[in-house]
N, C-alpha and C positions, 0 to 999 in steps of 0.2 A: 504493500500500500504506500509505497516509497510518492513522496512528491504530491499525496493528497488524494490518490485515485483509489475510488472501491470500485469493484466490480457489479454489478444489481443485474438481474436476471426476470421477465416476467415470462411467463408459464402456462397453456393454456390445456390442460389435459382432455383425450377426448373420453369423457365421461358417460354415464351412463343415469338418467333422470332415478331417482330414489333407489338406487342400486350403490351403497356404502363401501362394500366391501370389492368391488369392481372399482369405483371412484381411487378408495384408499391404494389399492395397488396400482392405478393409473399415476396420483400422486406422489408414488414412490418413484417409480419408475421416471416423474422428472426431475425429484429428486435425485436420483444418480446421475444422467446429465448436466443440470445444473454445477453438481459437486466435480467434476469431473473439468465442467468448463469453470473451476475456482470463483463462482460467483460464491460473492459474501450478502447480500440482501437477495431473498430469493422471495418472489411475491407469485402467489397463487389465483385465482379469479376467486368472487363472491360464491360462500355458501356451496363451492365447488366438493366435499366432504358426499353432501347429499342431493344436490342439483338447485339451482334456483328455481326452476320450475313445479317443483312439487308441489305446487298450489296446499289443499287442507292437508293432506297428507303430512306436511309437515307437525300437525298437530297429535298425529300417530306417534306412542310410545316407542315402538317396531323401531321405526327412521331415526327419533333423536336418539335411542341407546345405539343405534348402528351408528352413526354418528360421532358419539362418544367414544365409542371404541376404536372408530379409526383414527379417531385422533389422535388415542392412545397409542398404537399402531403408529400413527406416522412419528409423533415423540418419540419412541424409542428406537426407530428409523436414521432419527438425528444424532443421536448419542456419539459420540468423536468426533462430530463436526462442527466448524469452527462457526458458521453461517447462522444468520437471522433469516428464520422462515416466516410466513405469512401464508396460513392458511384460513379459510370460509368454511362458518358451519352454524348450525342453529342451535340455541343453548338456553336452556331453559335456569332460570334463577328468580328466583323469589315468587314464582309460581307462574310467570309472567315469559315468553319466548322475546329471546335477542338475537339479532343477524348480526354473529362479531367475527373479527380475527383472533383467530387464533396465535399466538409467535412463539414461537419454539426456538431453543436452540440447545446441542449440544446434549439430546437428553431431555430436556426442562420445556415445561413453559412457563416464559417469563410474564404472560398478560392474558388479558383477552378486552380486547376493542371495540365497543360497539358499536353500530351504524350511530350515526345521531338523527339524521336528516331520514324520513322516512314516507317515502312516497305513495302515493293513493290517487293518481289521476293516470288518464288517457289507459295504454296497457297494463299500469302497475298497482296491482291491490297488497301493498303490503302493509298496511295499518289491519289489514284484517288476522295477520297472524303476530306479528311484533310492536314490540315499542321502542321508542326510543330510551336509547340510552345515557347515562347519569356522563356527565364531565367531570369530576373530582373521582379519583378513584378509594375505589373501596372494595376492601379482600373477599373473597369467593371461597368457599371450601370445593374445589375439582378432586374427586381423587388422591381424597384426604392430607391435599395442601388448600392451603392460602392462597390463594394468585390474586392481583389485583386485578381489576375489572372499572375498567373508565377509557371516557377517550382522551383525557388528558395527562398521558403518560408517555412520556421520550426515553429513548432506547440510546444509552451514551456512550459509543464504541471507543476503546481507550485504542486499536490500533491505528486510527486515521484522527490528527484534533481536527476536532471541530465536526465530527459525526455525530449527531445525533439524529436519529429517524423516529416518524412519525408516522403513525396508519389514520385512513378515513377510508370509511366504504360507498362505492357507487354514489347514489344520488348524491353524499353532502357534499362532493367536489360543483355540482349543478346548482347547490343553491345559493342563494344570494349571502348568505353571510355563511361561506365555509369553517370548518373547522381546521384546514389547514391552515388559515391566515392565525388564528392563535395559536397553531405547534410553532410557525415558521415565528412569530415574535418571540415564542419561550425558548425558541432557539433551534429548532428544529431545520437541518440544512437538506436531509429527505426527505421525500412525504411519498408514499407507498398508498395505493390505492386497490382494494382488491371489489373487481366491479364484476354485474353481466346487464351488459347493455344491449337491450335488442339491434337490429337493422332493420332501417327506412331510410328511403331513397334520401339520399345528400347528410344523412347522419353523419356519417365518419368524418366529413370535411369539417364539421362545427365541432366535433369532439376532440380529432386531433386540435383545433383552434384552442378548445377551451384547454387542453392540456399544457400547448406550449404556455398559453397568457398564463395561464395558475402559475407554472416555471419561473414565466419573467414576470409577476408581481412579485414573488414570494421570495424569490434569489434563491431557488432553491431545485434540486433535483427532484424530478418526479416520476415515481415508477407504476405504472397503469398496466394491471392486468384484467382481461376481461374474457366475459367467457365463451367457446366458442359452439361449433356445431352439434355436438351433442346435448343441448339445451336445447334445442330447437323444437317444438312439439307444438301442436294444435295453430294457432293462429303468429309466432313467434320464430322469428329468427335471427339467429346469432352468429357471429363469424371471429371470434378471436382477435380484436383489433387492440392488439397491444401497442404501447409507448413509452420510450424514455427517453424524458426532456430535461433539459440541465438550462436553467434560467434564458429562456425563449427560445432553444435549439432542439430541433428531436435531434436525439442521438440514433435511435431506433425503432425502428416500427414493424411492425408483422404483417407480411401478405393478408388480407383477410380471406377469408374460407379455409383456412389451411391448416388452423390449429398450432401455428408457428411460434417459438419457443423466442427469446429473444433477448442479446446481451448488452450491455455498455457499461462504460465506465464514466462514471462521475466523477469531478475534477472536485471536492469538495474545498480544497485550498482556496482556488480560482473562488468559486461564492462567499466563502469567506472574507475575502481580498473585496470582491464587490459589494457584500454589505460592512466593511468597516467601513470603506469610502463617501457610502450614504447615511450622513446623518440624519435621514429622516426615515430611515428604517427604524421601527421603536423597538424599545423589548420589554415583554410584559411575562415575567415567569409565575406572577400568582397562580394556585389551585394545580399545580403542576409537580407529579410524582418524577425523578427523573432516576431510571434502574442502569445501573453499572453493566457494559456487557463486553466482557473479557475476549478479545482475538490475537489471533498470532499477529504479528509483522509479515507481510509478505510483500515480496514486489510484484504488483500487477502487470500484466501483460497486455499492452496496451494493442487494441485494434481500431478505436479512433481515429482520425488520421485530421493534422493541421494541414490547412492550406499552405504554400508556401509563398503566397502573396494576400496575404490575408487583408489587403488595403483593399484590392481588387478583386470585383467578383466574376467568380471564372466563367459565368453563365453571361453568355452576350446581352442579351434583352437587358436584366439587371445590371451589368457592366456600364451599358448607353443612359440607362435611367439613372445610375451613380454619376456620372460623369457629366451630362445635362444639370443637374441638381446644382455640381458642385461647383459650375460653371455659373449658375445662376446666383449662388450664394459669395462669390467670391466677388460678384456683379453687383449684387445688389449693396454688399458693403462696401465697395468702393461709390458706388452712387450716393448711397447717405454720405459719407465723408465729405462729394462733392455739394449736395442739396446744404450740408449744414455751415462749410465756410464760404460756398458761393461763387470758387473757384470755378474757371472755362478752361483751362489747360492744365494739359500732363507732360513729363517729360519721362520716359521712357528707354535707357539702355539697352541698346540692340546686340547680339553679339553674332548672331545663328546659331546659337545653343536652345536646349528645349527649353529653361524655364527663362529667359526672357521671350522666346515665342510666347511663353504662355502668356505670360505679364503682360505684354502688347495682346493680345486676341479678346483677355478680360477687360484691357482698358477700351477697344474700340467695341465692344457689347455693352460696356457701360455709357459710353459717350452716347452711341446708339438711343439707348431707353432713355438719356436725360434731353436728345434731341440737339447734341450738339456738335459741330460738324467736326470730321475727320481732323481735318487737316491742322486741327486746335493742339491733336496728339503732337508732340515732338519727338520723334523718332533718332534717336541719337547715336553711329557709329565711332568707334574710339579704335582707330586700327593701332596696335604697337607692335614690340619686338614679334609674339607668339600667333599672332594675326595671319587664318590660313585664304586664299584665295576662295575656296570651298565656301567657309564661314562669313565672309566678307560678301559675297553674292547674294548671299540668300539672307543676310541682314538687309542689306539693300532691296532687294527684290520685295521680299516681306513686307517694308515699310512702304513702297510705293505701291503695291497691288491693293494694299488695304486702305490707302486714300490718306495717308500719316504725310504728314511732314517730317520730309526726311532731311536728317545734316548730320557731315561727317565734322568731328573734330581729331585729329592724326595726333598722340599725346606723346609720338617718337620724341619728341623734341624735347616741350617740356621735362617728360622722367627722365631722358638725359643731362639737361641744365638741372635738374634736382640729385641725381646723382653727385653730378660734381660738386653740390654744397655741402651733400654732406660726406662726402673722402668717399662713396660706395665706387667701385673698382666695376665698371660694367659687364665685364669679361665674368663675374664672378655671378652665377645665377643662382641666387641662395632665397632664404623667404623676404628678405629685404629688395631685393632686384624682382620679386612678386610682386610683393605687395604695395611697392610704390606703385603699380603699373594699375593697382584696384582703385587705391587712395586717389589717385591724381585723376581716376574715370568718376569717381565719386564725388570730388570738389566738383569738375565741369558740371554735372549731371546736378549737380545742388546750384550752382550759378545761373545756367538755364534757366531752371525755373525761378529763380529771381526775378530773372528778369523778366521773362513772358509771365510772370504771376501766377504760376502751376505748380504743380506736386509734382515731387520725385517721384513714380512705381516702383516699389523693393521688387527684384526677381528671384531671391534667394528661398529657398524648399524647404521644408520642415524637415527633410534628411538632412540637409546641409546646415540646419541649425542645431541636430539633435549632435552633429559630429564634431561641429566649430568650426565645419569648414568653407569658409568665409573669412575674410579680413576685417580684423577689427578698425570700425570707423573706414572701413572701405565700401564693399558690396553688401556689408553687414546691415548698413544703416540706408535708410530711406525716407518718405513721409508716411507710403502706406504700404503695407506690404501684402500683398493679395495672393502668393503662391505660399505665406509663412506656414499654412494647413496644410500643404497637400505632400504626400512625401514623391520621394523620386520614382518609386517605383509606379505612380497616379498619373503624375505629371506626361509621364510619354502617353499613358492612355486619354489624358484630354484633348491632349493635342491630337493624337489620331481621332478621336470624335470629332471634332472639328474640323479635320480633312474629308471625313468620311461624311459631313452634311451640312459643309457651308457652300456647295450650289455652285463653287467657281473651281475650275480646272487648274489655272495658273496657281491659284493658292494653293491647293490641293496638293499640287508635284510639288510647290516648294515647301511644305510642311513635312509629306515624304521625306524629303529629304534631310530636311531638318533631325526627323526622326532616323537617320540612318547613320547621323553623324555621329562619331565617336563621342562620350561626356567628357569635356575638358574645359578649366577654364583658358587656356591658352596665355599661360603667363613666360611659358620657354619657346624660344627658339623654333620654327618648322625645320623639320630633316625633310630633304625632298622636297618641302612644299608642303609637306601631311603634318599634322600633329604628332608633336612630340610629347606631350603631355596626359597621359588617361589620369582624368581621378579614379578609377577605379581599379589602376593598377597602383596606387598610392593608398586611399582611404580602405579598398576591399571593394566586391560587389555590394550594389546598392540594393539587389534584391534579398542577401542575407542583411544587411543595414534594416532593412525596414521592418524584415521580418522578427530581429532583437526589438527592434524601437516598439513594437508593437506586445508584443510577449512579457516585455518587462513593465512596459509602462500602464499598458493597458490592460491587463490581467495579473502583473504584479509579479511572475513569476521567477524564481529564483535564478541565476545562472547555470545551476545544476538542470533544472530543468527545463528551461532556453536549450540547452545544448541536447537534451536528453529530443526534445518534439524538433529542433534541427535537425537531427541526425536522419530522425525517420524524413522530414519533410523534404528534404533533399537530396536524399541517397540515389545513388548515382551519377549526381552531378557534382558534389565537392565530396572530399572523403572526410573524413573524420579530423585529421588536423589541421586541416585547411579554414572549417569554420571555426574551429578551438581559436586557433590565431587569430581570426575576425572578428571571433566573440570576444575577446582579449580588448582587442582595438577598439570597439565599440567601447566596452564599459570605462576605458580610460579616456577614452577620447570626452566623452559623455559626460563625466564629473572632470572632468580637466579644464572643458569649454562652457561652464553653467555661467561665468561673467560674462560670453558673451549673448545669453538668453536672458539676461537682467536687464537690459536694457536698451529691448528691442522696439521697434515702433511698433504701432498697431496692425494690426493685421487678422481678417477673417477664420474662425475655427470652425470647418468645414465638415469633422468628423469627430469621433470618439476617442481622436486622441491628440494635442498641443502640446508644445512645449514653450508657451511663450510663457513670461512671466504669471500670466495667468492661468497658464494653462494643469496639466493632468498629475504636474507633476514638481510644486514649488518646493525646490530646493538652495539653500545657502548655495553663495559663488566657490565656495572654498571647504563644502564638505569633500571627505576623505571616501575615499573607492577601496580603503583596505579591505574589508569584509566580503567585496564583491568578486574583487581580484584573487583572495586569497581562497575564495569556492572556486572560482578556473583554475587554480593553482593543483588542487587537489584534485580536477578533475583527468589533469593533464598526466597524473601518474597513474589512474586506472587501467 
């Protein structure tokens, strides 16, 4: 359970209606399955012991001792297993019949759960056989123990922190005030559901709905088992539509009709990590039993699988509708900026590189929707020493196909008369023979708009800010910065949006190409004429970049485990010390350059994850990476 993951398991046996003892050996039988495939939460469907559909029958002596006994039966089924089971069955107490779960483990049962929520409309008459059950619990004599009996009891697994699980049955996940909203306050990070939900046409689409939303209100995993074709009898039918969602994600779903078994694993760290972040997740542990439940250590074996561009979604439809959105919001905040100082011009850094493409495409959509003409944009080339003919073309090009005012300023000269003030040896192309070349495109680019009365456009990426790479008081700084949200791995997918449905051919081939071009800032020398410079034979790939920036920042997770979902996420295309050494890069680079995210200009926050000052993640300029660096450390000698 290394790194937060339990394994959860739902289960839909094909059963046989008021037939116990057939049931009970069906639910063995997925019992060794499950165990087999090392699930630790193993949930069973509702009242699955003796069928949901036994209509009166259930009020038959015959079925609840059959009943009884297979539960005894399946209890001692469990005995040297380490696992939290969940099973359905009807249970008579205080004279009175309850629809509860059952939980077993290892032997034992540690509860029994009762529906609360109890339905009696359309095809369900279940007020005619049960009632609901009590919230505070209170002890049972089963088989001459004690058990506790309520539904206000959490299950607190010491091998994964922060496990606790929670049961509800069927309907009370449907009704308006669930009982899972109060496990998940008292602390509750599963909630296990053992259901049997008939089938009607378009059901399964609002069920699966309601299960992810319960997920993503609750921050919590949710394991939904329901019951399948062997329940089907007289006017009813069923199809095993299991699910496990992990706060608004299915992780897993089951064919329906099929009676399909079904596994995932829960990231319980990760919910954790998301409800510390929300203060306004409450926690209310009153009326709340909470039982100790002892498991081994294990390391799960993870079948999950992380994107490996998790900015980016791989499904095109979704990808255009991210990409349209984020164009719109990047627009729309630059438009308020202009609506509120009253500004008419922009001035804009051109290089032919992709995020100043970007930065001009969102300033002439913005100009667009405030009605103001083209030619207001200031389009500004700055050729110096690392300036390739390639990028120099299609800066120019760019700027005049789009209707911009375009001016070249050549700042050969000047970084050379600046050189010579300050003793820098030309010959010598160190970060000073750089970064003069940023700084000196940055003054111009701030003078311009002096003088025409405009704003800078920052062009700088939220990859490039989460790494520092950017010059300070160079390309760092701007008035607004409208690409600060989007990382690099995004950034090339807007721009092809944009080639792919802004309607003009000439733009189109120069955007291509744009996107063909190697990422450099071009602060050395051309060889040949071609760039000599890749940042991404310097910084690392941007696509393992974003992929860390995202894993740590946005989910919280540790380095150990950053490397543990790289490995999978990427295998076969970097090996294993390849991202070690990029992960490395990253988290130094990351706490090394946090002064230059203190004090950044403003700039739109596009998605779920920032790093500007206000953003996902405020931290001191000059805290320390020991603790991060020293988990790569150790991971380096496995």
């Amino acid at each position: 359970m290394k790194h937060g993951y339990v394994k959860a398991a739902a289960l839909t046996p094909g059963i046989r209606v008021a037939d116990t003892v057939y049931n009970t050996e069906q639910i063995k039988k997925g019992l060794d399955e499950a165990f087999a495939e090392a699930a630790k939460i193993i949930v069973f469907p509702e009242l699955c012991i003796t069928g949901y559909t036994c209509q009166d029958l259930v009020f038959q002596e015959t079925l609840l001792k059959g009943a009884t006994e297979g539960l005894k039966e399946i209890r001692e089924y469990t005995r040297g297993r380490d696992a939290l089971v969940f099973v359905g069955l009807p249970l008579e107490k205080s004279g009175k019949l309850f629809n509860v779960a059952a939980v077993l483990q290892n032997g034992k049962i540690l509860a029994f759960i009762p529906k609360e929520t109890i339905p009696n409309y359309g095809e369900f008459y279940e007020a005619r056989y049960f009632v609901a059950g009590n919230a505070e619990a209170e002890n049972f004599m089963f088989d001459g123990e004690e058990i506790p009996f309520g539904t206000h009891i959490l299950f607190c697994v010491d091998a994964v922190d922060g496990l606790q699980v929670a049961c509800e049955i069927c309907e009370d996940v449907w009704a308006a005030e669930t009982p899972s909203t109060s496990h998940a306050m008292a602390g509750a990070t599963v909630i296990v559901n053992l259901s049997a939900s008939n089938e009607t046409v378009g059901k399964d689409a609002y069920r699966e709905d309601l299960i992810k939303s319960t997920s993503a209100r609750l921050i919590s995993g949710y394991v939904y088992s329901s019951a399948g074709e062997g329940e089907s009898t007289q006017d009813l039918v069923f199809n095993g539509h299991n699910i496990i969602a992990e706060n608004g994600a299915i992780l897993s779903r089951a064919r329906r009709f099929e009676n399909e078994s079904i596994y995932g694993e829960i990231d319980v760290q990760r919910l954790r990590h998301e409800r510390r972040r929300m203060n306004t997740f409450l926690r209310n542990k009153e009326g709340y039993l909470y039982l100790p439940v002892h498991m081994e250590k294990t390391d799960t074996v993870l079948t999950r699988r992380y994107d490996s561009m998790p900015f980016v979604p791989s499904d095109e439809v979704k990808r255009n509708h991210r990409c349209d959105e984020i164009l719109s919001i990047q627009s729309f905040g630059l438009k308020k900026r202009y609506q509120h100082i009253g500004c008419k011009t922009a001035v804009v850094g051109i290089s032919g590189g992709l995020d100043s493409t970007l930065a001009l495409l969102v300033t002439v959509r913005t100009f667009d929707m405030l009605g103001l003409p083209r030619e207001n944009i200031h389009s500004v080339t700055m050729p110096c020493f690392g300036t390739t003919d390639r990028t120099y073309d299609n800066a120019c090009r760019l700027a005049r196909t789009l209707g911009t005012t375009l001016s070249e300023v050549n700042i050969r000269e000047a970084v050379s008369l600046h050189f010579r003030d300050i003793g820098q040896d030309s010959d010598v192309h160190d970060v000073t023979f750089e970064n003069s070349q940023a700084r000196e495109r940055t003054q111009v680019l701030m003078d311009i708009a002096n003088r025409a009365g405009g704003l800078v456009i920052g062009t700088g990426d939220m990859s490039e800010l989460a790494l520092g790479w950017a010059t300070y008081n160079g390309d760092h700084m701007s008035m607004y910065g409208v690409n600060a949200g989007v990382p690099k791995t995004l950034v090339r997918h807007l721009v092809k949006y944009y080639a792919d449905t802004c309607g003009q051919e000439e733009l189109r081939e120069i955007l291509l190409d744009v996107l063909d071009t190697p990422v450099s800032p071009e602060l050395l020398p051309p060889v040949d004429g071609k760039i000599s410079q890749k940042t991404e034979d310097l910084v690392g790939p941007y696509e393992l970049h974003d992929f860390f920036l995202y894993y740590m920042l946005r989910c919280g997770f540790e380095p150990s485990k950053v490397y543990r979902i790289a490995r999978m996420s990427f295998a076969g295309k970097y090996d294993n010390a390849t991202i070690l050494k990029w992960l490395k890069n990253f988290y130094r680079r990351f706490f090394q350059q946090q002064f230059k995210r203190s004090c950044l200009p403003d700039g739109p926050k596009v998605g779920s994850v920032a790093v500007s000052p206000r953003g996902d993640l405020r931290m001191p300029s000059d805290a320390c990476a020991t603790l991060w660096l020293k988990e790569i450390e150790g991971l380096q000698a496995e």
